[in-house]
Every structure is written in structure tokens, then in C-alpha cells.
C-alpha positions in Angstrom: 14.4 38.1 -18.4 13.0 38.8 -14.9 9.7 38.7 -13.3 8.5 40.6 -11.0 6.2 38.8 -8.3 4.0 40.1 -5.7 4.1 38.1 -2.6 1.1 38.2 0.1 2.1 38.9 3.8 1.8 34.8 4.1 3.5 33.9 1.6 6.7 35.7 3.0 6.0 34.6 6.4 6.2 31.0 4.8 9.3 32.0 2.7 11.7 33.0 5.2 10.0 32.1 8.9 13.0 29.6 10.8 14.0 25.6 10.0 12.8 24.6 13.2 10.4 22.0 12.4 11.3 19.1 10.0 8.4 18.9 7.8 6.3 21.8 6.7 3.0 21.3 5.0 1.4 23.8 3.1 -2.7 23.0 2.7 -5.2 24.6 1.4 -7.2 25.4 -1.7 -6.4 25.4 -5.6 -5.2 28.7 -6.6 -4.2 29.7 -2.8 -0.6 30.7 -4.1 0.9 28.0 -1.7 2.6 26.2 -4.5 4.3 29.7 -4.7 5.4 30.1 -1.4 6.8 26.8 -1.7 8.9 27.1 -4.6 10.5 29.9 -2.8 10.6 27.9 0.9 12.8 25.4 -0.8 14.7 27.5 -2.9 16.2 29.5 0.0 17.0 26.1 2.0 19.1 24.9 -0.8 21.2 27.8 -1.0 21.9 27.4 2.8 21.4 23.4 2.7 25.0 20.7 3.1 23.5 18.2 1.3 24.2 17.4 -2.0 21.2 15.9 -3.7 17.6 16.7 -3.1 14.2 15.0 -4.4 11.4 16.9 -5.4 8.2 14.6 -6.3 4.5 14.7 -7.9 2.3 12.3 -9.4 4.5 11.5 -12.4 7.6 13.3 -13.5 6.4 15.6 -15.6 4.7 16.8 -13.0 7.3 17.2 -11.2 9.0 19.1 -13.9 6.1 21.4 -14.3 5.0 21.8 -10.9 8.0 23.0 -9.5 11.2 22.9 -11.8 9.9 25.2 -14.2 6.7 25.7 -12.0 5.2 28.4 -14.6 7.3 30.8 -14.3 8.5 31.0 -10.7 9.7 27.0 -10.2 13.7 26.7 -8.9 15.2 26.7 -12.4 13.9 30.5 -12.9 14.6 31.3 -9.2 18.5 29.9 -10.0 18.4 31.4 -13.2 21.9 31.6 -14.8 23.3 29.4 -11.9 20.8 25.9 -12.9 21.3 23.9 -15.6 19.2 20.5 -16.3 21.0 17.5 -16.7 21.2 14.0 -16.4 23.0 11.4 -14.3 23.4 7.6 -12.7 20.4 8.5 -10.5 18.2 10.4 -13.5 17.2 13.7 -14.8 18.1 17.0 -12.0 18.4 20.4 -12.3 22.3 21.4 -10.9 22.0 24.4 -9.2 25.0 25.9 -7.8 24.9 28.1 -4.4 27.2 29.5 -2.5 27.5 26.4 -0.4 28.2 24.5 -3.2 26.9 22.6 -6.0 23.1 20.6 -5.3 21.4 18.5 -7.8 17.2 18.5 -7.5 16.2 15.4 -9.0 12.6 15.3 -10.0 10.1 11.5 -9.9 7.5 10.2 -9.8 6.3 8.6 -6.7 2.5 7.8 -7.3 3.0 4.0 -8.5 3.3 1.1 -7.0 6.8 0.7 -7.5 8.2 4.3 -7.9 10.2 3.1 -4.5 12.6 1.8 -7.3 13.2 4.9 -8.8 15.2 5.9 -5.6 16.3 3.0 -3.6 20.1 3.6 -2.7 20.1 7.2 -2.6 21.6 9.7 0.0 19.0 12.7 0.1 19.5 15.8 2.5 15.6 17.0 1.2 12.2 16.1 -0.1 9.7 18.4 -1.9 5.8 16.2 -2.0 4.5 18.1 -4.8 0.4 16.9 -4.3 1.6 14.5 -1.5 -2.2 13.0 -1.0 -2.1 11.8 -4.7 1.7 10.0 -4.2 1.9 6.2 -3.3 2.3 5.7 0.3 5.4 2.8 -0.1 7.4 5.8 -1.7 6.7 8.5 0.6 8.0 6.6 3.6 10.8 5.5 1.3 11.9 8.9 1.1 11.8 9.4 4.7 14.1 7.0 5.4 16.3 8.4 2.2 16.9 11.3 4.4 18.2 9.6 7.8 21.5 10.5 7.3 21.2 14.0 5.9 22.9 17.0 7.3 19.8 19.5 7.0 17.3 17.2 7.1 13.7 18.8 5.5 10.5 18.3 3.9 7.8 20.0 2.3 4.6 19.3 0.9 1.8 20.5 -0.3 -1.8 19.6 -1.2 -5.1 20.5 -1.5 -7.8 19.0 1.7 -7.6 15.9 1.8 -10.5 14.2 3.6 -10.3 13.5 6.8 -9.5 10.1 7.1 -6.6 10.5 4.5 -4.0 7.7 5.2 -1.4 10.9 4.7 -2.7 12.4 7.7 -2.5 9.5 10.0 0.7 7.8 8.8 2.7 11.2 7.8 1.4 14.6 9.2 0.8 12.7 12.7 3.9 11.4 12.5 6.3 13.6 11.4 7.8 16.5 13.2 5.0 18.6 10.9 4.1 22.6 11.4 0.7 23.0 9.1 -0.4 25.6 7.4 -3.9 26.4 6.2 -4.2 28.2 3.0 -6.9 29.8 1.0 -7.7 32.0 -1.9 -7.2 35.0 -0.1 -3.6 34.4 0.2 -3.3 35.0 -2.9 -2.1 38.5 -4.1 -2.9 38.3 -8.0 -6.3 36.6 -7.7 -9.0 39.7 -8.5 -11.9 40.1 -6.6 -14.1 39.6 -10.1 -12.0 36.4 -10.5 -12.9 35.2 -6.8 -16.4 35.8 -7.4 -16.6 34.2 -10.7 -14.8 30.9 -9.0 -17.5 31.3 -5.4 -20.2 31.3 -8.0 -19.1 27.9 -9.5 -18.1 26.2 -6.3 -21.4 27.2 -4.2 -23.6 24.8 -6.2 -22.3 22.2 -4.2 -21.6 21.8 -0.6 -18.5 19.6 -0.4 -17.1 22.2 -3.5 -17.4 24.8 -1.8 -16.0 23.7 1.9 -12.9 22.0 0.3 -12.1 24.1 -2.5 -13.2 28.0 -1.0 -12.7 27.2 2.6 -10.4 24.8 2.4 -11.6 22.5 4.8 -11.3 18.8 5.2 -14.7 17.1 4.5 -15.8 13.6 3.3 -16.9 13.7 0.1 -20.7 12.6 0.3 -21.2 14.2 -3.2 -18.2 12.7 -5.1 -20.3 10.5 -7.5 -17.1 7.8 -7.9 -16.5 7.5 -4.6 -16.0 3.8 -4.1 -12.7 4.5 -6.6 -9.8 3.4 -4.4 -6.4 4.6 -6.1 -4.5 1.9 -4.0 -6.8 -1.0 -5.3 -7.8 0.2 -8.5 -5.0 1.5 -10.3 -2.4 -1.5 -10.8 0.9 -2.4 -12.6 -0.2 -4.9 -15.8 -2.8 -6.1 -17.4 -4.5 -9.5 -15.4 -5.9 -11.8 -17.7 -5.8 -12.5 -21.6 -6.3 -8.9 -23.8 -8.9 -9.6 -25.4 -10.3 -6.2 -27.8 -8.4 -2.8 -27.4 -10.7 0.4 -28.2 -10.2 4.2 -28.1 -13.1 6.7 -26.9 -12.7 10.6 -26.6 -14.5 13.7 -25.4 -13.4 17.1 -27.0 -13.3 20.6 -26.3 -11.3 23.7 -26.8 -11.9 25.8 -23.7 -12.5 22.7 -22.2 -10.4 19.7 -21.7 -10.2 17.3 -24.7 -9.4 13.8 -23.5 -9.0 10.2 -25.2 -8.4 7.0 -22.8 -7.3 3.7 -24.5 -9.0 0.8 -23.1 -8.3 -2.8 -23.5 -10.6 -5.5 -22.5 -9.3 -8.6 -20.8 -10.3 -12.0 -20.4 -10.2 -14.3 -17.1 -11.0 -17.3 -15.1 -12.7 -16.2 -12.1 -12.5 -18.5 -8.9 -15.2 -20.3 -9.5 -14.0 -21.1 -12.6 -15.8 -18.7 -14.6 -14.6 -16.6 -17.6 -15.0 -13.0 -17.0 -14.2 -10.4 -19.2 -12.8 -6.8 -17.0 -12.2 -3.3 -18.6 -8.6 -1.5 -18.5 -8.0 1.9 -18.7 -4.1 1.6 -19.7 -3.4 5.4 -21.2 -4.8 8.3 -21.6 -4.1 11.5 -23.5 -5.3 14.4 -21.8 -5.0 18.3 -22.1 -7.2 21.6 -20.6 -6.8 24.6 -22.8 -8.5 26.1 -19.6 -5.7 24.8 -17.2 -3.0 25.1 -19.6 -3.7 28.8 -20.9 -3.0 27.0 -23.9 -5.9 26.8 -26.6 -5.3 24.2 -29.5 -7.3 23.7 -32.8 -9.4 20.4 -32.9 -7.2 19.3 -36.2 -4.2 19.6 -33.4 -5.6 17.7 -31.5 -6.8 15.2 -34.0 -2.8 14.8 -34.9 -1.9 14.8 -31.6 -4.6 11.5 -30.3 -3.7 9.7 -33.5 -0.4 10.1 -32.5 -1.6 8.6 -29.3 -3.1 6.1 -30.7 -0.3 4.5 -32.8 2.0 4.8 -29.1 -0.5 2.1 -27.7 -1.2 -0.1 -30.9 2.9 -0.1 -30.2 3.0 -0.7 -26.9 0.5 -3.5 -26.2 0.6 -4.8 -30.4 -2.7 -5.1 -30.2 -5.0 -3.9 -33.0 -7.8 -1.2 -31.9 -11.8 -2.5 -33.2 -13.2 1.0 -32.7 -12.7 5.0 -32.1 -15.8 6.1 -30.2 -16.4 10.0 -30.2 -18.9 12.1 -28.0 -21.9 12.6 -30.7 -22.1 16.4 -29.7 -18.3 16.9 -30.8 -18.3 16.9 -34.6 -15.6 19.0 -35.6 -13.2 16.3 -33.8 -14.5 13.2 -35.4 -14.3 15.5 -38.9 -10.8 16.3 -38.2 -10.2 12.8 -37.3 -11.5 11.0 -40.5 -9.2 13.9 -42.2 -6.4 12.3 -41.7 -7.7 8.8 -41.8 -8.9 7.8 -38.6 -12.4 6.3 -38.9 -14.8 7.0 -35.8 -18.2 5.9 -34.1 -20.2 8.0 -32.3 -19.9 7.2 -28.7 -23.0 6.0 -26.8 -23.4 9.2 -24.4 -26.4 7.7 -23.4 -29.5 9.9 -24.9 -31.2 6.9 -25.6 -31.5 6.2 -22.1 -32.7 9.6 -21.7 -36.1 8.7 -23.2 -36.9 6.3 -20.1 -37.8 7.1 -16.6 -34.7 7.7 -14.6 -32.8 7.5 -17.4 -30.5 9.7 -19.6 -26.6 9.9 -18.0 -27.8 8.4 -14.9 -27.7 4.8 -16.4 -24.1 5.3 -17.3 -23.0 6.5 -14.1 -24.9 3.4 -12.3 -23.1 1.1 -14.9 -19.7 2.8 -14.3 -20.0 2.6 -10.1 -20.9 -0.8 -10.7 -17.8 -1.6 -12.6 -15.4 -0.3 -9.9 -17.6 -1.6 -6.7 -17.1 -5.1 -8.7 -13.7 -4.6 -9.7 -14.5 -4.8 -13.6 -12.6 -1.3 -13.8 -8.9 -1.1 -13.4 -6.0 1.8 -14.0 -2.8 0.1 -15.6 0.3 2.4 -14.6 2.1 3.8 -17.8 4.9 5.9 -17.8 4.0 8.0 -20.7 -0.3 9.3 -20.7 -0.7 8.4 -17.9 -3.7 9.2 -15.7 -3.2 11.9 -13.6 -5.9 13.6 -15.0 -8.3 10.5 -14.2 -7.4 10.5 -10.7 -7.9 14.2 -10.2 -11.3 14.3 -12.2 -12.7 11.0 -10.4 -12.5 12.7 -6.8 -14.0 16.0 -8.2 -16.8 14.9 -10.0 -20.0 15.6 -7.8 -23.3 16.3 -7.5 -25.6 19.6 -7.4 -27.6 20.2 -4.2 -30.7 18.6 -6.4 -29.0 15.9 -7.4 -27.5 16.2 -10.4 -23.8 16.0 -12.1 -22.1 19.7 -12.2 -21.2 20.0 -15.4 -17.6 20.8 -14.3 -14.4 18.4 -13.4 -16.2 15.7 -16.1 -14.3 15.3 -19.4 -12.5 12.5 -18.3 -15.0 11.4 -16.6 -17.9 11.5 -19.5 -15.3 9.5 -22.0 -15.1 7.2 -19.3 -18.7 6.5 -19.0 -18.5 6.0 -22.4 -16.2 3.7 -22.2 -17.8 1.6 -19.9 -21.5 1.6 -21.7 -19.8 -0.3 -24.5 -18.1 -2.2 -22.3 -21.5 -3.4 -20.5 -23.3 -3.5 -23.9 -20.7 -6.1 -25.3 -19.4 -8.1 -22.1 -21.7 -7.5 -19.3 -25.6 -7.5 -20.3 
């Protein structure tokens, strides 16, 4: 089956300009059509490329996968179609792709973890595709710099939305590197209508830093980001510290809207003062948009699918869960849920604290900064649910110009704050 695209007068200039810098970065704003253009950049310097293997990278590797092997319809194995097959070997999963210069192999990792290094220490690559490369772990992306040093064709590519300014990846990469940049926006894009633009201006102009990053495309500190003191690098780490201690399940749903379930254990420790101190883990979370995904599931699909969930971490950390907190205003999961035997709570969303002065969701978000500023919050890495989502939602999740939470970029984050009001109501206060 073919597909017929429409490329924007950028996007071929991107495609097919010459190989004369090392390292090209494509920036600019979601739904820009850069990821496009890239998928095409990197497919015509593989058919022309030496090198055997190549390395494209995201957060995880399903990302990877979806980003830009399959890459929703126009990702390298439907550019190669008939000539790609995926397959498997010493070094992991790859799609072979065969060219008129010979065979290649794109193998696709993760690279956001601490030690994702490991995934491809002692391999020879001629290229590297950063899929996100803001959201990658910076160990591995010099890692795959120095993969490349004896590479025939040596090239990169990236691409990501702004980044704020005093990104590490600007510094210690773009700065470094022999980089040509190039700024992107939604006007690049050829199949975004001008009813669709306007519908997405409306929703970003509520808020400043929205609207300059995510329309504009500009780099800007994120004074609005309501989790701001959330550090990837500190807060998301390998294993549990401390003795587990209670593991418990809480979950936001929607249709439209992103239905998401975190499991969180809570561990206990000796501080340095020889204090025990109890600290919340995030260690999985299931996680899907219908929105994002064009993809619309029923809530008893969904119910299958998080008890499903569920049972992968009672198996993975054999521990036994004490309770499944739902978001009161989301009855038909919690129905579906005790349908096929899983008994919930309602989660404390905090109305009750809506009754006092300066209350309502404010007094969960207060709780929930102070549980990262005091490092009582941590991400555990997991292969499988892993929290991509999370990290995406947490930098995205800002304020109004009055003031107050856009109800937008939050379903991770409201299940979170959930999360963390029992986790104060039990172990903090």
C-alpha cells in the first residue's frame, strides 16, 4: 500500500540539502512536521551511508519503535518497504534494510536511564538518530558519540522540542558538536489546517511559557511549570532505597483523555541522623491518550488492561497491593473495575480541602512540591510502564495567567497528586 505525503518547502530543503555538517538538529514545536523531515533525512543517508549498523534512540525503546521505525506511517520501515525486515541479533532488535550499498541494520534503544550506556557498549556505529534528545540520559548520548569515531560516514540527527535555555544538551552537545540548527514551527507543516492551528493558538495562549515554547518555538525558562524543582537526573533512579514497606495503585481515567494508573510503593529508611523515614516510589505506570493515540478505548478495556498491570507489579516486586485509589469523578472505571474483581477507593482529589481558604487542589500540589524539593518522591526505572509519560506531563503542567492549573497536560499529574495526599496522610502528617 502507498502513501502519498505532502512535503512543505522546509521539509525538502531538510530532506535532501548536503552532508556537510556532522550533526543536524531539528527544533522546534510539537506538530511542526520535523519528526517528518527527519525520517526522511536519515532514510536517504542510509541508502548512500558505508557503515553497517546504525542506532536510532528515544526515551525507551518503544519509543524508538514508534517514533521512527514505524513512525505512524512514514518511519524507515514504510520508507524501505519491501526491502526492511525487523529482526533480531547479538546486539538486539533492528530493522535490516537493504540499499544499494549494501545491507544496514537500524537498531532501536533506549538511552534515557541511567545505565542504557550498557545497552551499546562495544558497538561500531557509522550513525545516530536522538529521537527527543533533551529527554535521553546524558552518559549515553556522549556514549554514542564516541560509538561513532571510527565510522565511515559519520552523522547525527536529532530532534526535540525547546528546551530551556540552560539545557545541559545545549551546552555539552549542540555547542560542541559540529551542529547546523534548525528552527521549526507549525507552519512548517503542510497537513495542519488553519481551523486546526487556531483551535491549538486558542489553547496555548492562556499561558505565556505555552505559548512561546509550543507556538513560537522559542527557548524560555519555565516560570509557570508548577513541578519545576523535578530534576530527571536526581529524581528518577535505578532501585528501590530502603525497606518496601506498602505498595498501592491510584488512577485517573478518561476516554478522550488520557487514562493513567502509577503503582507506588512506599519505603522505609534510616535517615543520617538515625531517623526512620518513610519515601514514596513511583516504580510503573500504565499510561495511554486516546487523544494522542487516535486510538479511543472503552473504560471496561481499560479496566482489563490496568488489572493486567496490576498483576505485572504484584509480580515484579512480590509485594501485595493495600489499596486501588480511583479519581471520585470517574465512576464508570471504578464500576468496570469492581466487574472483574478489583475492589477500589475513591481517591482523595482533594475537595475537602476545597472548603478552606486557599484550599481545594492547591493543597495537593504544595504537598506534592514538597515531596520532590525533600526528596520523599522518586521515579524507579522499569523497562516495561515506564514513565515517559510522567516526565513529559511534569514539565508541561503550568499555570494560567491568574494563577491557576490549565486543565491540560495533567492526568498523570492529578493521579500523582493523589498519590501523594495519601502518602502525607499516612507517613508524613
Amino acid at each position: 500500500m502507498t502513501k502519498e505525503i505532502k512535503f512543505s518547502d522546509k521539509q525538502l530543503e531538510c530532506i535532501y540539502r548536503p552532508y556537510d555538517y556532522t550533526f543536524d538538529v531539528f527544533e522546534g514545536t510539537p506538530r511542526s512536521g520535523k519528526t517528518t523531515g527527519a525520517h526522511f533525512r536519515y532514510a536517504d543517508y542510509l541508502i548512500n551511508a558505508e557503515d553497517q549498523n546504525h542506532l536510532v534512540s528515544a526515551y525507551n525503546q518503544e519509543q524508538a519503535f514508534r517514533l521512527f521505525i514505524d513512525g505512524d506511517g512514514t518511519g524507515l520501515m514504510h520508507i524501505f518497504n519491501g526491502y526492511s525486515k525487523i529482526k533480531h541479533d547479538e546486539h538486539g532488535d533492528h530493522l535490516e534494510v537493504h540499499t544499494p550499498k549494501g545491507l544496514k541494520r537500524v537498531y532501536y534503544k533506549g538511552g534515557a536511564k541511567v545505565n542504557s550506556v550498557g545497552a551499546i557498549t562495544g558497538m561500531s556505529l557509522g550513525s545516530v538518530m536522538f529521537c527527543e534528545i533533551n529527554l535521553l540520559h546524558m552518559d549515553f548520548i556522549q556514549e554514542c558519540f564516541r560509538r561513532t569515531f571510527a565510522a565511515k560516514n559519520r552523522y547525527f540527527l536529532a530532534d526535540l522540542n525547546p528546551p530551556a535555555p540552560n539545557h545541559p544538551v545545549i551546552s555539552d552537545v549542540f555547542d560542541v558538536q559540529n551542529t547546523r540548527w534548525t528552527h521549526w514551527t507549525i507552519q512548517d507543516n503542510p497537513i495542519i489546517t488553519e481551523e486546526r492551528k487556531q483551535e491549538i493558538y486558542d489553547i496555548l495562549k492562556k499561558n505565556p511559557y505555552l505559548l512561546d515554547r509550543d507556538w513560537y518555538g522559542k527557548r524560555v525558562m519555565p516560570e509557570g511549570v508548577i513541578y519545576s524543582m523535578f530534576n530527571p537526573e536526581k529524581h528518577q533512579i535505578p532501585s528501590l532505597l530502603g525497606k518496601p514497606y506498602e505498595m498501592y495503585f491510584v488512577a485517573d481515567g478518561g476516554q478522550s483523555d488520557a487514562t493513567s494508573c502509577s503503582c507506588n510503593i512506599v519505603t522505609r529508611y534510616t535517615d543520617e541522623k538515625g531517623q526512620s523515614k518513610f519515601r514514596l516510589n513511583r516504580v510503573a505506570n500504565f499510561y495511554h491518550s486516546g487523544k494522542d493515540t487516535g486510538q479511543t478505548k472503552a473504560m471496561s478495556t481499560y479496566a482489563k488492561e490496568i488489572k493486567e498491570f496490576m498483576q505485572w507489579c504484584v509480580d515484579k516486586y512480590q509485594m501485595r497491593y493495600q489499596e486501588v485509589f480511583v479519581d471520585p469523578a470517574c465512576k464508570s472505571l471504578r464500576e468496570e473495575l469492581h466487574k472483574i474483581g478489583v475492589q477500589t477507593s475513591r481517591a482523595d482529589n482533594n475537595a475537602s480541602d476545597a472548603k478552606k481558604q486557599g484550599g481545594g487542589i492547591e493543597v495537593g500540589i504544595e504537598r506534592s512540591q514538597n515531596a520532590i524539593t525533600n526528596d520523599q518522591f522518586f521515579l524507579i526505572e522499569t523497562n516495561k510502564y515506564d514513565h515517559y509519560d510522567f516526565v513529559k506531563e511534569v514539565g508541561m503542567y503550568v499555570r494560567d495567567d491568574n494563577g491557576k492549573p490549565i486543565d491540560d497536560f495533567n492526568h498523570a499529574m492529578d493521579e500523582f497528586r493523589y498519590s501523594v495526599n495519601y502518602f502525607y496522610h499516612h507517613y508524613v502528617l
